[in-house]
C-alpha positions as CSV (number, residue, x, y, z in Angstrom):
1,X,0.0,0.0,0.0
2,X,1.3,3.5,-1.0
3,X,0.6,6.1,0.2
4,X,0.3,9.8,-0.8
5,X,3.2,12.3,1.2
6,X,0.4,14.6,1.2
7,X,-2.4,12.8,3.0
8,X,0.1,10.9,5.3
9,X,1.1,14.3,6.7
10,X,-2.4,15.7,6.8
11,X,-3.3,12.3,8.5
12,X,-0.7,12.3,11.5
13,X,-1.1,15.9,11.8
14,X,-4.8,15.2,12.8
15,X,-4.0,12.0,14.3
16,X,-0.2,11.9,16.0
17,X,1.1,8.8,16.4
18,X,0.8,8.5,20.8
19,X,-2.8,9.6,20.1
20,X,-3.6,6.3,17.7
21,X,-1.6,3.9,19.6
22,X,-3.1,5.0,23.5
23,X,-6.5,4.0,21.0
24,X,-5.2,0.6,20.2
25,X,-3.5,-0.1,23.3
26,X,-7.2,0.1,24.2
27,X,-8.5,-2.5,22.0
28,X,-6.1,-5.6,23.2
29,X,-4.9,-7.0,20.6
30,X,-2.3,-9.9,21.8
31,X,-0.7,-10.3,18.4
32,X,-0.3,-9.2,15.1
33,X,-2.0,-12.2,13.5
34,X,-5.3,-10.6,16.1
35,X,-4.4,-7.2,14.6
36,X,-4.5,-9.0,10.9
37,X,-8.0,-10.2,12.1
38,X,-9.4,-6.8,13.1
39,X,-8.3,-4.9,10.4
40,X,-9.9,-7.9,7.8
41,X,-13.0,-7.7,9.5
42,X,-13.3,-3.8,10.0
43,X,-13.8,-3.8,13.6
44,X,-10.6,-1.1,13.7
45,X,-13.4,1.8,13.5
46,X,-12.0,5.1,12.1
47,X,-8.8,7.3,13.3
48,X,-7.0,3.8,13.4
49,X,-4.6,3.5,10.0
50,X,-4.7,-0.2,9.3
51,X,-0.9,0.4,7.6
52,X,0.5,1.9,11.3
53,X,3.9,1.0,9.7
54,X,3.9,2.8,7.1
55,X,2.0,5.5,8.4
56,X,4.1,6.0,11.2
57,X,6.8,4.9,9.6
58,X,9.4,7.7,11.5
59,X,7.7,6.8,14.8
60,X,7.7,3.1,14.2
61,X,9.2,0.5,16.7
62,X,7.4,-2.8,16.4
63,X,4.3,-4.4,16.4
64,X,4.7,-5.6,20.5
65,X,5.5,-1.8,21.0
66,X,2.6,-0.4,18.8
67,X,-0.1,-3.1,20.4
68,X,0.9,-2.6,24.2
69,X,2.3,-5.7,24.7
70,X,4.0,-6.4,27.7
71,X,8.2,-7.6,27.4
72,X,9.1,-11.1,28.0
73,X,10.1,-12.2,31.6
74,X,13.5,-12.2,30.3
75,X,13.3,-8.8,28.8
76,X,11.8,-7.0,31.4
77,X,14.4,-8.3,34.2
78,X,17.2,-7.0,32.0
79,X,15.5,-3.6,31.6
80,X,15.4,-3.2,35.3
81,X,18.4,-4.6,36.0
82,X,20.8,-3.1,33.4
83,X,19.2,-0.4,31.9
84,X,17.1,1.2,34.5
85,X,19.9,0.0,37.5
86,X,16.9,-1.3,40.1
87,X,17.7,-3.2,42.8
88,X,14.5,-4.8,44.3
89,X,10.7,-5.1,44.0
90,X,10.3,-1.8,46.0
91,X,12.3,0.3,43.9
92,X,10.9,-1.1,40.9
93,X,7.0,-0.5,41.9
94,X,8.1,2.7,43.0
95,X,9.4,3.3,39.8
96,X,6.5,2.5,37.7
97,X,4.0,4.6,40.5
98,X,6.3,7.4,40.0
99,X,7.2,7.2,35.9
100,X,4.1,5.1,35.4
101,X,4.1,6.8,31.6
102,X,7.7,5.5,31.1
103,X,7.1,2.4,31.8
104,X,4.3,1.6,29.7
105,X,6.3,3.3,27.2
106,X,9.0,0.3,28.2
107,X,5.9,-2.5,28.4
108,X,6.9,-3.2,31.9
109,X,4.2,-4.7,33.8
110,X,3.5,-3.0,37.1
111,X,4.1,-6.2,39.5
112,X,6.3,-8.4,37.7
113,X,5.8,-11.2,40.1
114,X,2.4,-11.6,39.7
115,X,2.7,-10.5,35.4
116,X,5.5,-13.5,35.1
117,X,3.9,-15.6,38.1
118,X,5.0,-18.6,35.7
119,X,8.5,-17.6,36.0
120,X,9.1,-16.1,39.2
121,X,11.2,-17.7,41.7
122,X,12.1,-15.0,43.7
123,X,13.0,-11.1,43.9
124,X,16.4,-12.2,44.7
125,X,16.7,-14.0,41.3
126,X,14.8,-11.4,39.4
127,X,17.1,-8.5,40.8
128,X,20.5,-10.3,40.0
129,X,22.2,-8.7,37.0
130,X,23.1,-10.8,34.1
């Protein structure tokens, strides 16, 4: 699908990209192939581009980003860990009471041991950098 420079402007003008994906965070979706569905079957509704990547294409970071979905166990223990330096369940609630924007921006879930409950074995072992 190819789209004209002229209306994609005019379109994310109208509707920034934040705007559109707070709309389909909304919807929960838990996959592309779910997405796929909705869009075939019209249920997207208006102000929702079926082509986000390509409309959004500067913004764009990947379906799991643009659809909400939360990081795997894996993921998300590195991002506290390494990239966001916490050290144990309280800092890391505090963190997402505090920044709570950031970290759905990150697709951290706000209690990881009850989000990865299948995983968990301890704050100890969630906390330990890798």
């Amino acid at each position: 699908m190819m789209l004209s420079l002229a209306w994609t402007l005019r379109y994310r003008r109208l509707n920034p990209y934040e705007r559109a994906r707070s709309r389909v965070i909304s919807f929960g979706h838990r996959s592309k192939d779910d997405w796929d569905d909705a869009v075939s079957s019209g249920q997207l509704g208006q102000y929702v581009p079926s082509h986000p990547d390509e409309m959004y294409a500067i913004e764009w970071v990947s379906w799991d980003e643009w659809l909400g979905l939360m990081r795997t166990y894996d993921e998300t223990r590195y991002m506290a860990t390494n990239v966001l330096g916490l050290k144990c369940l309280g800092e890391y609630t505090s963190f997402v009471e505090c920044d709570a924007k950031r970290a759905e921006g990150l697709r951290i879930p706000a209690r990881p041991d009850i989000y990865y409950e299948d995983e968990w074995i301890d704050e100890q072992s969630f906390f330990e950098k890798s």
